[in-house]
Structures are given as C-alpha cells and as structure tokens.
Backbone as JSON Lines, residues from 0, in Angstrom:
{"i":0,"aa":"X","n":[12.61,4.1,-3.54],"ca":[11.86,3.88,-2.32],"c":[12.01,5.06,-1.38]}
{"i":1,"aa":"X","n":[12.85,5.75,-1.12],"ca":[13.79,6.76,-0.83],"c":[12.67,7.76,-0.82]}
{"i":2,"aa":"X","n":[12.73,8.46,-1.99],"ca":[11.45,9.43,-2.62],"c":[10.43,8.74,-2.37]}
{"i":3,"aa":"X","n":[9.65,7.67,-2.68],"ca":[8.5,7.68,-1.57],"c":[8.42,7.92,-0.4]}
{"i":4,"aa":"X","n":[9.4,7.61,0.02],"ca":[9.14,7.68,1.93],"c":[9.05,9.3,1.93]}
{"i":5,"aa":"X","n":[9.8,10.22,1.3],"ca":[9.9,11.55,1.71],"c":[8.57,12.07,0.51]}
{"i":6,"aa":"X","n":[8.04,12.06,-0.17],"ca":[6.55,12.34,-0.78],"c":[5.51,11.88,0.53]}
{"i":7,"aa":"X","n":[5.6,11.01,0.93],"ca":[4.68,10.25,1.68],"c":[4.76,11.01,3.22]}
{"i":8,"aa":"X","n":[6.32,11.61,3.69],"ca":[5.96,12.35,4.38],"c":[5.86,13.78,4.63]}
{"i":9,"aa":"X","n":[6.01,14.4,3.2],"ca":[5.66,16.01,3.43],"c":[4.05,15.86,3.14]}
{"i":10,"aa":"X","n":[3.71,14.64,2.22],"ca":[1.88,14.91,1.96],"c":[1.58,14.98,3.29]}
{"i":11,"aa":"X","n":[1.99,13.94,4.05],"ca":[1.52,13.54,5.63],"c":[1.69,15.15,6.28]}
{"i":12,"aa":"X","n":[2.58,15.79,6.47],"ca":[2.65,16.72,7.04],"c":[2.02,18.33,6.2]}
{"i":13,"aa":"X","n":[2.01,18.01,5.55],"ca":[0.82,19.04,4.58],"c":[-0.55,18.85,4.93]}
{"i":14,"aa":"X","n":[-1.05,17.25,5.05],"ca":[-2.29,17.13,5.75],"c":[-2.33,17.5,6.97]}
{"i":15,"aa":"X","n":[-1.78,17.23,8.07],"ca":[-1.88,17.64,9.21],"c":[-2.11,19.33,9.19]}
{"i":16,"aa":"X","n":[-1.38,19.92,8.41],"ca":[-1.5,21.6,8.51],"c":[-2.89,21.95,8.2]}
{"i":17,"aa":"X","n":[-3.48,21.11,7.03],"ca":[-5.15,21.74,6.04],"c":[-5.15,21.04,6.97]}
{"i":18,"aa":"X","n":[-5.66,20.18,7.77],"ca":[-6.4,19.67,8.77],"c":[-6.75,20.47,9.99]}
{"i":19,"aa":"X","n":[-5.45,21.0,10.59],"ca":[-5.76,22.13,12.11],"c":[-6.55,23.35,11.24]}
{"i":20,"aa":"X","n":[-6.05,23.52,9.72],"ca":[-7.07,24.75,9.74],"c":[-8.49,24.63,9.74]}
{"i":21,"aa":"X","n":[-8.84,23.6,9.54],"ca":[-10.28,22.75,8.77],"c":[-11.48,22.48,10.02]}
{"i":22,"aa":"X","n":[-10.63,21.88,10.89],"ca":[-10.99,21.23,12.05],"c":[-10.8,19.52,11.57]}
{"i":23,"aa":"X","n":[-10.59,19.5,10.23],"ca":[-11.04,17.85,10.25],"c":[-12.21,16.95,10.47]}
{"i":24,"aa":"X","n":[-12.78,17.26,9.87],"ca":[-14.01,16.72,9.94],"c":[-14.19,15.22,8.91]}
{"i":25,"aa":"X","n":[-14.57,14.58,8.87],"ca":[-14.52,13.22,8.43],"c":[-15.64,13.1,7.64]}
{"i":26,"aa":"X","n":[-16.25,12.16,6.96],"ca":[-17.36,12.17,6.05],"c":[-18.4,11.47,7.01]}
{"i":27,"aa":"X","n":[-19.83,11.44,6.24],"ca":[-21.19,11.26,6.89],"c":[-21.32,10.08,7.16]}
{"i":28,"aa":"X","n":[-20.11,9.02,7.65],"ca":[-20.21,7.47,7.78],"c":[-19.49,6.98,9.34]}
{"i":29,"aa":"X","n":[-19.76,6.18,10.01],"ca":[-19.32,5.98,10.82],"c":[-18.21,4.5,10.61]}
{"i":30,"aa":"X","n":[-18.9,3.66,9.71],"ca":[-18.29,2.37,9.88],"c":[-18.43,2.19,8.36]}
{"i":31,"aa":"X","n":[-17.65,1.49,7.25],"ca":[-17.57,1.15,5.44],"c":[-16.65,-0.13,5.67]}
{"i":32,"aa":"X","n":[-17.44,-1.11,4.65],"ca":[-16.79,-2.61,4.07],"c":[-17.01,-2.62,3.16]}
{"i":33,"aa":"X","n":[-16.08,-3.31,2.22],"ca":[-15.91,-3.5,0.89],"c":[-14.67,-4.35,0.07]}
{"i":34,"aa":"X","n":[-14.6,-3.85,-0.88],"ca":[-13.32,-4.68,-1.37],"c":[-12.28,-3.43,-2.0]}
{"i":35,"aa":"X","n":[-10.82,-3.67,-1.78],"ca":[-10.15,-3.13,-2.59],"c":[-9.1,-3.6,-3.22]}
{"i":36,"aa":"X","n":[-9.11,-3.29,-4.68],"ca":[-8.25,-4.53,-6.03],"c":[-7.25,-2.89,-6.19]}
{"i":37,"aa":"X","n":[-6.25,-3.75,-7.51],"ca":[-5.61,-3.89,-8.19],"c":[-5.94,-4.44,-9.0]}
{"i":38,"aa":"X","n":[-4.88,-4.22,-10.04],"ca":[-4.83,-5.88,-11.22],"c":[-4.46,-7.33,-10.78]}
{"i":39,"aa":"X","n":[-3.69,-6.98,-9.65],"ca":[-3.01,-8.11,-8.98],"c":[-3.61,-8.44,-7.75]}
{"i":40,"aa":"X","n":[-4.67,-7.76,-7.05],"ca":[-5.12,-7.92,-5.77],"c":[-6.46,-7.83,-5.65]}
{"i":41,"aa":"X","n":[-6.91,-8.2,-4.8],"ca":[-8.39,-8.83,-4.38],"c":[-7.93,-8.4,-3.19]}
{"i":42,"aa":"X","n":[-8.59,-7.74,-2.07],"ca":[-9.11,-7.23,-1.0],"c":[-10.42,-7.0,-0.42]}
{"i":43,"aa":"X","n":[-10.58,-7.37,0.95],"ca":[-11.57,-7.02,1.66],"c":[-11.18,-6.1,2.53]}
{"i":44,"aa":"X","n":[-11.91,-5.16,2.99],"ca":[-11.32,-3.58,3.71],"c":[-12.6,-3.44,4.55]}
{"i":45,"aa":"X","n":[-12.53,-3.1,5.69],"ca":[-12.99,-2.11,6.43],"c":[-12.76,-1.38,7.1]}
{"i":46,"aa":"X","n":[-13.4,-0.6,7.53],"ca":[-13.11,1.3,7.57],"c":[-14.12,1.2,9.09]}
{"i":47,"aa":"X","n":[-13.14,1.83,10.62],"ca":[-13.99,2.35,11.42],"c":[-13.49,3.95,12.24]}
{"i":48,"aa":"X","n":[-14.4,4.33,11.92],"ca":[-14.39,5.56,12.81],"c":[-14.48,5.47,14.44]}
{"i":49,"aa":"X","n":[-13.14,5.61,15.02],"ca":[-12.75,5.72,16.43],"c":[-13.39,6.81,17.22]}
{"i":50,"aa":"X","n":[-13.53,7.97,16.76],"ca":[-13.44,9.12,17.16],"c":[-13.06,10.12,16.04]}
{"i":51,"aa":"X","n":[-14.16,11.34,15.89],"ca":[-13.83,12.05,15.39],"c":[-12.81,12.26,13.64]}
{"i":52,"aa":"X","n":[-11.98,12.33,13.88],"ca":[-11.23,12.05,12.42],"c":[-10.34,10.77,12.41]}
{"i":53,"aa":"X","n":[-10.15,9.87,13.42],"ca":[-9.43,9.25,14.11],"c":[-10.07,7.51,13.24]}
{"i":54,"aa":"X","n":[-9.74,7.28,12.44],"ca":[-10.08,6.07,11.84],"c":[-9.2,4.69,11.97]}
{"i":55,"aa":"X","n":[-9.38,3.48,11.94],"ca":[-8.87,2.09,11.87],"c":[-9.5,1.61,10.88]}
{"i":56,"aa":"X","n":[-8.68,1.07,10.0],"ca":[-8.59,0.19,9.21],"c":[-7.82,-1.19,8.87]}
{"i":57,"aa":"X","n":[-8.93,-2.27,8.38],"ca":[-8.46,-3.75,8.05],"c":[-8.4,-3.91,6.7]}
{"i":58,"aa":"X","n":[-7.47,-4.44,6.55],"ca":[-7.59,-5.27,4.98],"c":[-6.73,-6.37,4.88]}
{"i":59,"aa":"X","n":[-7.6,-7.6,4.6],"ca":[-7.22,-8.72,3.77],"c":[-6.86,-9.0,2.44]}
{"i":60,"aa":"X","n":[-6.08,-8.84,2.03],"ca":[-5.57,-9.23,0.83],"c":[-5.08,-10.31,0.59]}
{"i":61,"aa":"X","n":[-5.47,-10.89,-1.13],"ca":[-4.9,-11.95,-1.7],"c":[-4.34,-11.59,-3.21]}
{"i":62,"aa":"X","n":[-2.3,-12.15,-2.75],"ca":[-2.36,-11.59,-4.81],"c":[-2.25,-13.26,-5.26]}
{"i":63,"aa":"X","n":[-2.3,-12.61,-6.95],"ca":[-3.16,-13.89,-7.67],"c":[-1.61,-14.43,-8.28]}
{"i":64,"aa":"X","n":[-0.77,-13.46,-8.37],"ca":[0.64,-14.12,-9.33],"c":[0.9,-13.7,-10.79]}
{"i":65,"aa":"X","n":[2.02,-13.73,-11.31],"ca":[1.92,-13.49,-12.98],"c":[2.68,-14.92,-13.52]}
{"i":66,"aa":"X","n":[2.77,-14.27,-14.46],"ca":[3.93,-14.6,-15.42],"c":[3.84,-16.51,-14.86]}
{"i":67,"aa":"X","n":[5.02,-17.16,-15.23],"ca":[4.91,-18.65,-15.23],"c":[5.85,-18.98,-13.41]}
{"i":68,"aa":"X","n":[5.63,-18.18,-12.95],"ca":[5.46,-18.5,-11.41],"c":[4.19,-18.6,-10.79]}
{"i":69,"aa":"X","n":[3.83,-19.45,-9.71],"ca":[2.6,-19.06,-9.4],"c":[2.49,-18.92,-8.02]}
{"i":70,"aa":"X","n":[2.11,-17.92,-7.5],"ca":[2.56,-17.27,-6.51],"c":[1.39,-17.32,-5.7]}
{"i":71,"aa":"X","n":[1.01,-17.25,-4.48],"ca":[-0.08,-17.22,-3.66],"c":[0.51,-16.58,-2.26]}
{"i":72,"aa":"X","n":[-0.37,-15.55,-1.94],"ca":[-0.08,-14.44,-0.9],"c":[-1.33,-13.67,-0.19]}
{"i":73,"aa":"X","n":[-1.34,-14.31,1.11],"ca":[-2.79,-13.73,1.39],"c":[-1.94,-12.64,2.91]}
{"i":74,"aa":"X","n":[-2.07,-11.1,2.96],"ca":[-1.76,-10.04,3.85],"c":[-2.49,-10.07,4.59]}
{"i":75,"aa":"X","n":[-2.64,-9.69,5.82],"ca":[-3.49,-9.01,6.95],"c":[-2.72,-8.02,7.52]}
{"i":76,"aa":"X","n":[-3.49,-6.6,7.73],"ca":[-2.95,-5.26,7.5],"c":[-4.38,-4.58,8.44]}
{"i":77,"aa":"X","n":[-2.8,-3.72,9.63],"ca":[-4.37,-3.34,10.14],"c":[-3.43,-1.88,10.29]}
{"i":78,"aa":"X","n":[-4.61,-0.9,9.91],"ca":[-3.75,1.01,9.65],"c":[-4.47,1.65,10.79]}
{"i":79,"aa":"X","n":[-3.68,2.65,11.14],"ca":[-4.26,4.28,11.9],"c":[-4.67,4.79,10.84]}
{"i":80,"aa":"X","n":[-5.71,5.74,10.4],"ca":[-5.47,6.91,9.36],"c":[-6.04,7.96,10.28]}
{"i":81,"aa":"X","n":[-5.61,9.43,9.34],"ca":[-6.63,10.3,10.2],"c":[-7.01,11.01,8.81]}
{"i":82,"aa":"X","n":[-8.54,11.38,9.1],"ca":[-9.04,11.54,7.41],"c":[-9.71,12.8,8.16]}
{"i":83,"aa":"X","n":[-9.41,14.34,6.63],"ca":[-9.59,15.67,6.99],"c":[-10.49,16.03,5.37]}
{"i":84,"aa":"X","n":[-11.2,17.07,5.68],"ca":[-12.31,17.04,5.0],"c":[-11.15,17.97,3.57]}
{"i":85,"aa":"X","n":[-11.55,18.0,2.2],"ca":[-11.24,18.71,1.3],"c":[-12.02,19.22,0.69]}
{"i":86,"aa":"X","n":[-11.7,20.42,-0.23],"ca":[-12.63,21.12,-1.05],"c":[-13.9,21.63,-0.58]}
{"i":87,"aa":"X","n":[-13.66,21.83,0.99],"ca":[-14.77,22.55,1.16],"c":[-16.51,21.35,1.72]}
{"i":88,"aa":"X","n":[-16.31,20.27,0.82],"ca":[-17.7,19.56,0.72],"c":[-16.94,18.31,1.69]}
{"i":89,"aa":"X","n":[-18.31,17.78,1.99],"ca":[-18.39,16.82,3.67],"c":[-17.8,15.65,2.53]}
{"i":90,"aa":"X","n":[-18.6,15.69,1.3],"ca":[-18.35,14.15,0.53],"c":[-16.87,13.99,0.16]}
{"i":91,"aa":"X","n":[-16.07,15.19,0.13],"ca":[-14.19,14.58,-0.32],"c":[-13.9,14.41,1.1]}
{"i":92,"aa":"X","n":[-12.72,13.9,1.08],"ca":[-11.63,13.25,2.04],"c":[-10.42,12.82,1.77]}
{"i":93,"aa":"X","n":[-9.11,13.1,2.37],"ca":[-8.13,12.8,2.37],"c":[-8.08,12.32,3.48]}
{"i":94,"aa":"X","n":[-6.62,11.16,3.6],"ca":[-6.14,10.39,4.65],"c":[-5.07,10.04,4.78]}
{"i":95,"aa":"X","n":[-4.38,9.94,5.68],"ca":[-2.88,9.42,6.08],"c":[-2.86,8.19,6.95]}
{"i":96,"aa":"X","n":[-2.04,7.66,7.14],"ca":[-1.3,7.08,8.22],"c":[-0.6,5.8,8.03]}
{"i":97,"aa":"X","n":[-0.16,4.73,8.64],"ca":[0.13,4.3,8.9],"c":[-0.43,2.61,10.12]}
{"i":98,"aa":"X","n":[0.64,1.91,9.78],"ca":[0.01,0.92,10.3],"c":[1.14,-0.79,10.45]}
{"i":99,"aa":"X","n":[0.56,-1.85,10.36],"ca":[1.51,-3.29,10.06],"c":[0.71,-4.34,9.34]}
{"i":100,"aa":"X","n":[1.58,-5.28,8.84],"ca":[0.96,-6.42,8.15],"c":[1.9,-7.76,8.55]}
{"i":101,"aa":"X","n":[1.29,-8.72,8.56],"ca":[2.02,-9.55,8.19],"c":[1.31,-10.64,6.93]}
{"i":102,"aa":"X","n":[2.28,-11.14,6.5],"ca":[1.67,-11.93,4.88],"c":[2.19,-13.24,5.26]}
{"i":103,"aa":"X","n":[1.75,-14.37,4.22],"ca":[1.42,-15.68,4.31],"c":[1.75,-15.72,2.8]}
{"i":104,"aa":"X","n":[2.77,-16.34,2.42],"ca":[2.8,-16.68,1.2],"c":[3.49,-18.08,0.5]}
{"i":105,"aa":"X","n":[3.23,-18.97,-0.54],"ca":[3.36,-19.93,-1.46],"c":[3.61,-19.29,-2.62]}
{"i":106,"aa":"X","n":[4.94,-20.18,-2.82],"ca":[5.5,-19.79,-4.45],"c":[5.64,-21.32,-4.93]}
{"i":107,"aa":"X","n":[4.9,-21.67,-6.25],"ca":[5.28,-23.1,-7.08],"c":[6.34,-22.65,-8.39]}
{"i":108,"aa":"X","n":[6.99,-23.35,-8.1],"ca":[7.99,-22.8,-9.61],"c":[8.57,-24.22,-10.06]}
{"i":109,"aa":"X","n":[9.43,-24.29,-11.14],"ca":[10.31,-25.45,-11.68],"c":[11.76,-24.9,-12.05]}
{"i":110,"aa":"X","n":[12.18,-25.83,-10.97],"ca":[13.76,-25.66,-11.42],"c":[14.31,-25.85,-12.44]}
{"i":111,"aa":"X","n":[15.73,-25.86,-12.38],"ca":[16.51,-26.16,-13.71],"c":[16.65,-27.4,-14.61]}
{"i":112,"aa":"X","n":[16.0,-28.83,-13.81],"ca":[15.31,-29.63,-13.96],"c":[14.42,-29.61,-14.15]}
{"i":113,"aa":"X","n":[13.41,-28.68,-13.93],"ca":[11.84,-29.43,-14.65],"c":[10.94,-29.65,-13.53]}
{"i":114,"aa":"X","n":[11.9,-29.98,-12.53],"ca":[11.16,-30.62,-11.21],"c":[10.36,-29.21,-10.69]}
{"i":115,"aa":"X","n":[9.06,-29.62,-9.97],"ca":[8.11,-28.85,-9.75],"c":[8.8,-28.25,-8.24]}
{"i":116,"aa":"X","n":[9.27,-27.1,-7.7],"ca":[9.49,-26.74,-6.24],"c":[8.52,-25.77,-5.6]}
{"i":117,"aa":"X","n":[8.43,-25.63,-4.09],"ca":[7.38,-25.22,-3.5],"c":[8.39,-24.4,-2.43]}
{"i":118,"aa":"X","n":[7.99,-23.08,-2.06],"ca":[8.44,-22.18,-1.2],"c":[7.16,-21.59,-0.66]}
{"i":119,"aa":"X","n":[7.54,-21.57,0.9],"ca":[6.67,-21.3,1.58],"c":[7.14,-20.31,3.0]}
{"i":120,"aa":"X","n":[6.69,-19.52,2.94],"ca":[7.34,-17.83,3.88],"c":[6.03,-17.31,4.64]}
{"i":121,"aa":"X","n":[7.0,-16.83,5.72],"ca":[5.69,-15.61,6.51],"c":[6.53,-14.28,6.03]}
{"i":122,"aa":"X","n":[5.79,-13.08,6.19],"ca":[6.44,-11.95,6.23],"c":[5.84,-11.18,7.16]}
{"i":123,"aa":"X","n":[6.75,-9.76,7.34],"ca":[6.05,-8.76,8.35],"c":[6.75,-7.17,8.29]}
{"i":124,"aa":"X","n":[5.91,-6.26,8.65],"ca":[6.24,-5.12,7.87],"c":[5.6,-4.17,8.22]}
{"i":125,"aa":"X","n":[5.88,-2.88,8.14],"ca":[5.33,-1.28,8.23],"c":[4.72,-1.23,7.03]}
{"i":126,"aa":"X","n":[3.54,-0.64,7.32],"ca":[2.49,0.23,6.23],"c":[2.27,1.51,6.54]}
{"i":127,"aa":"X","n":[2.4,2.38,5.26],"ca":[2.2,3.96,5.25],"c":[0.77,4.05,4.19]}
{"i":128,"aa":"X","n":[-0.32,5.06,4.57],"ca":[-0.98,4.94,3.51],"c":[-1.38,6.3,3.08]}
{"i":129,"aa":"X","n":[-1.83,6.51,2.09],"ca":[-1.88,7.76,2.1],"c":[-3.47,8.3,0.92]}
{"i":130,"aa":"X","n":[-4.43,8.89,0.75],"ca":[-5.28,8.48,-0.47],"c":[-6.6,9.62,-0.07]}
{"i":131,"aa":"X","n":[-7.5,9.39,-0.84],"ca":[-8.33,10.3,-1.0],"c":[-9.91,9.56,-1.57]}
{"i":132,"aa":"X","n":[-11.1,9.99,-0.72],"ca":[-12.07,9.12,-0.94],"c":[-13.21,10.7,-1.3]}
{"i":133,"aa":"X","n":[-14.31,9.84,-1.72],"ca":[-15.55,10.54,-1.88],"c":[-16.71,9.12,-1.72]}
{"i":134,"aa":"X","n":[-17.46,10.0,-0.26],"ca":[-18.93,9.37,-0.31],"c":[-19.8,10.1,-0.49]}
{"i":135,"aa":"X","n":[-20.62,9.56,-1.16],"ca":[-22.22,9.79,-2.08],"c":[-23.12,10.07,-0.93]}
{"i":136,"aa":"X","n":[-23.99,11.51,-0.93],"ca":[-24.79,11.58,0.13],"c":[-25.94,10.62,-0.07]}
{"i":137,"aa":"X","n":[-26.56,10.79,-1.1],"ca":[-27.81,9.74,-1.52],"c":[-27.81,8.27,-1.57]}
{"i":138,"aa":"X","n":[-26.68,7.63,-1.74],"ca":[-26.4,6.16,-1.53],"c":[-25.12,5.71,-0.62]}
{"i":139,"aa":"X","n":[-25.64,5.1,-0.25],"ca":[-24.46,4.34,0.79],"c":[-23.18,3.62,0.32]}
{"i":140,"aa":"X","n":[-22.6,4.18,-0.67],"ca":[-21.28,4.03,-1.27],"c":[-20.14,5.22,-1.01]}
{"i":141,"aa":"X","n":[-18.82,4.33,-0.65],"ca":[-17.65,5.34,-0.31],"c":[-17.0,4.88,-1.58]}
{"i":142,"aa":"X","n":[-15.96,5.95,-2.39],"ca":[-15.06,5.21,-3.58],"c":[-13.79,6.05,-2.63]}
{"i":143,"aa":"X","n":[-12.58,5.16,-3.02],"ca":[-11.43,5.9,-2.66],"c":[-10.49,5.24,-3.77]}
{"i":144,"aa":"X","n":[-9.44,6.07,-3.57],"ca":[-7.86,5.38,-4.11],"c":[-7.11,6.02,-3.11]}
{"i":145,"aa":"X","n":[-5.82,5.04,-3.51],"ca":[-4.71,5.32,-2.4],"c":[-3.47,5.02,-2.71]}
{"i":146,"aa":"X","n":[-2.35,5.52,-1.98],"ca":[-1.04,4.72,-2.36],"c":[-0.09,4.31,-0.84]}
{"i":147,"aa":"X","n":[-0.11,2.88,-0.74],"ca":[0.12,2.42,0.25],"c":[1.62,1.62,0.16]}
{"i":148,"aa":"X","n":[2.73,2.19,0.61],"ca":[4.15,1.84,0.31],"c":[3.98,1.08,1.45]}
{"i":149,"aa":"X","n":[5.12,-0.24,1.64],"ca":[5.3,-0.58,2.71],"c":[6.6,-1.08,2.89]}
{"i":150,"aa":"X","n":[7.42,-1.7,4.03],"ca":[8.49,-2.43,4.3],"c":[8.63,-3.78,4.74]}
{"i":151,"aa":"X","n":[9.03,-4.44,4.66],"ca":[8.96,-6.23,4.72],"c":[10.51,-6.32,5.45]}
{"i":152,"aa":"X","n":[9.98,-6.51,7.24],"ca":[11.46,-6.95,8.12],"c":[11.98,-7.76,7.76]}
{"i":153,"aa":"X","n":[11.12,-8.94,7.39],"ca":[11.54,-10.24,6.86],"c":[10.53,-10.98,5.65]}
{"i":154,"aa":"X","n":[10.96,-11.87,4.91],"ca":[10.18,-12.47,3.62],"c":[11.04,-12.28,2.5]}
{"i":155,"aa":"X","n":[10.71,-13.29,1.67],"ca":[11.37,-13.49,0.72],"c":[11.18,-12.59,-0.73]}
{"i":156,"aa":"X","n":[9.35,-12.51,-0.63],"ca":[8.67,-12.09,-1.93],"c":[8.87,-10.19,-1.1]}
{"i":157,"aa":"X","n":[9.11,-9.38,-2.65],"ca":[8.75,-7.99,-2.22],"c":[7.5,-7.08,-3.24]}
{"i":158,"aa":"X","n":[6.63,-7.3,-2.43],"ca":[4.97,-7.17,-3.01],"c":[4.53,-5.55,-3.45]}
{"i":159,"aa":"X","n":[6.19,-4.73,-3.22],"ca":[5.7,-3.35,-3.33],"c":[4.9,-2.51,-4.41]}
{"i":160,"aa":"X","n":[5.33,-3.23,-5.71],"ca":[4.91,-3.06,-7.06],"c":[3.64,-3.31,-7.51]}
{"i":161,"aa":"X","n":[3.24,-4.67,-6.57],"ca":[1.37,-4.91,-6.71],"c":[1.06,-4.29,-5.68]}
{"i":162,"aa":"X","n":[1.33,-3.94,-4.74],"ca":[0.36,-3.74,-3.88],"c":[0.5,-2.09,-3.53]}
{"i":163,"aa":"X","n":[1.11,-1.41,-4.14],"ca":[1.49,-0.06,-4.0],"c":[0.16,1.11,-4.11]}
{"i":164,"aa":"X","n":[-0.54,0.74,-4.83],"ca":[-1.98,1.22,-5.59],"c":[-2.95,0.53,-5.61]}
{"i":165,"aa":"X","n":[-3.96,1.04,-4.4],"ca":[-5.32,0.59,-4.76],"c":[-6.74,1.3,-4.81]}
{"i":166,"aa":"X","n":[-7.76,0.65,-4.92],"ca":[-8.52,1.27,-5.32],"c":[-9.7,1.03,-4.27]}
{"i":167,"aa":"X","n":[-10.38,1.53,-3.3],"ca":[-11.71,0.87,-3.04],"c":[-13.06,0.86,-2.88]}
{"i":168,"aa":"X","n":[-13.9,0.02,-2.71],"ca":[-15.63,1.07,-2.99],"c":[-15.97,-0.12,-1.73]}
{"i":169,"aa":"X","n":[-17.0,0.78,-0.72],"ca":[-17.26,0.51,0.61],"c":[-18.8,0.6,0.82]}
{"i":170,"aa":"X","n":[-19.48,-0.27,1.18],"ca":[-20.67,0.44,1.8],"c":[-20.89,1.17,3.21]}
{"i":171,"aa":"X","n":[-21.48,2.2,3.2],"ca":[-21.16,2.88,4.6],"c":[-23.04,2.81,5.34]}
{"i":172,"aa":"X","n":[-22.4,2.7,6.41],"ca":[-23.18,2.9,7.59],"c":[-22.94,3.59,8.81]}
C-alpha cells in the first residue's frame, strides 16, 4: 500500500510539472455521465468541469461479491481531479486527485453452524485517483481508465482489491 501511495504521488507531481508547461488544457467537454465497472463493480460516474482544468467528480458504486459470501456494498465518492492535456492532441488526458467516500455495506455468510448470519457496516475514507481518458471529436463519447487507491477510517470490509481499477465510458456534453 506503501508503494502505491508514493507511485501515486510522484505521478501526481510529474503531472503538475507537464501541466505548468502545457497550460493544461482539458478536453472539448464541459459536463460526461456514464458508468464505470470492473469485474466486481457497477458504477455510475459523472464528470464536471469547474473551471478550466479544475474538474469534480461523482461516483456511485455497487460491488456484487464472490466466492460463497455474499456481500453487498453500495460507495458514494465525490473527487477533485485536475485533468492536463497529453500527446500534444485536445482528445488525450490525464488526471489526478483526490477526494472521500463513504460506503454502505451487507455481508450474509454461515457460521460454524450452518446458521445463516448478517453483518451490516458504514464505512468512510480518502480517495486518490489517478488515470487517463480519450474523447472522440465526432461522437459524444469519453473512454478512460484509472487507478483509484483508497483508505477506510473505519469499516469492516477492505474493498481495495475490487475497486482499485476502473474503467469508464461517458457521454459528453
């Protein structure tokens, strides 16, 4: 976890540098909704432009569970990013930042008996995000991926492993 936090913040501070040289310029969208998954996650996301490179972002998430636990976890997660243009073209983008969540979660399992048990938790936590998008000049689609580590003050479940990597496609306006 360690090495993420310090990857997560020299990228962060590597962006900020290509950014003052760049000016930062953001892509041809003002406002994008959509969904962003995993294997384990279902998300709804949207994307607003504050100002300039200066973005807010929401996402709702729900994970689905594995294995013979069955787990139910729905996040609400709201980020800063600041997104700086790459490669030259308006359509790449990189992004950083940061942000909080708190989660809602149900665990059904069976004890050592057989008997069916039910656990039920809030959680709450720092989000770092970090990722890279491309929107399409001709259609109103953004695609991104990302890698979004986070910390949990309190909660039982630790969601870092599903929810570490995602993926998302946005319509922009």
């Amino acid at each position: 976890m360690k090495r993420i936090l310090l990857l997560f913040g020299v990228l962060s501070l590597m962006a900020i540098q290509a950014s003052a040289q760049r000016g930062g310029s953001p892509g041809d969208y003002k406002t994008a909704i959509g969904v962003r998954v995993n294997p384990w996650i279902i998300g709804f996301t949207a994307k607003h432009f504050i100002q300039g490179p200066h973005a807010i972002e929401g996402i709702v998430s729900h994970y689905f569970g594995s294995g013979d636990r069955d787990v139910t976890n729905v996040t609400l997660t709201g980020l800063y990013e600041y997104t700086w243009n790459v490669f030259g073209k308006s359509e790449w983008n990189m992004y950083a930042g940061g942000g909080a969540h708190v989660g809602f979660w149900r665990d059904r399992y069976y004890d050592n008996n057989g008997r069916k048990e039910y656990d039920t938790e809030a959680n709450v936590g720092l989000d770092g995000i970090f990722g890279v998008e491309y929107t399409f000049k001709k259609i109103p689609l953004n695609l991104s991926g990302d890698i979004k580590p986070f910390f949990n003050f309190n909660g039982g479940h630790d969601f870092i492993g599903e929810q570490l990597l995602g993926v998302s496609a946005r319509y922009t306006f």
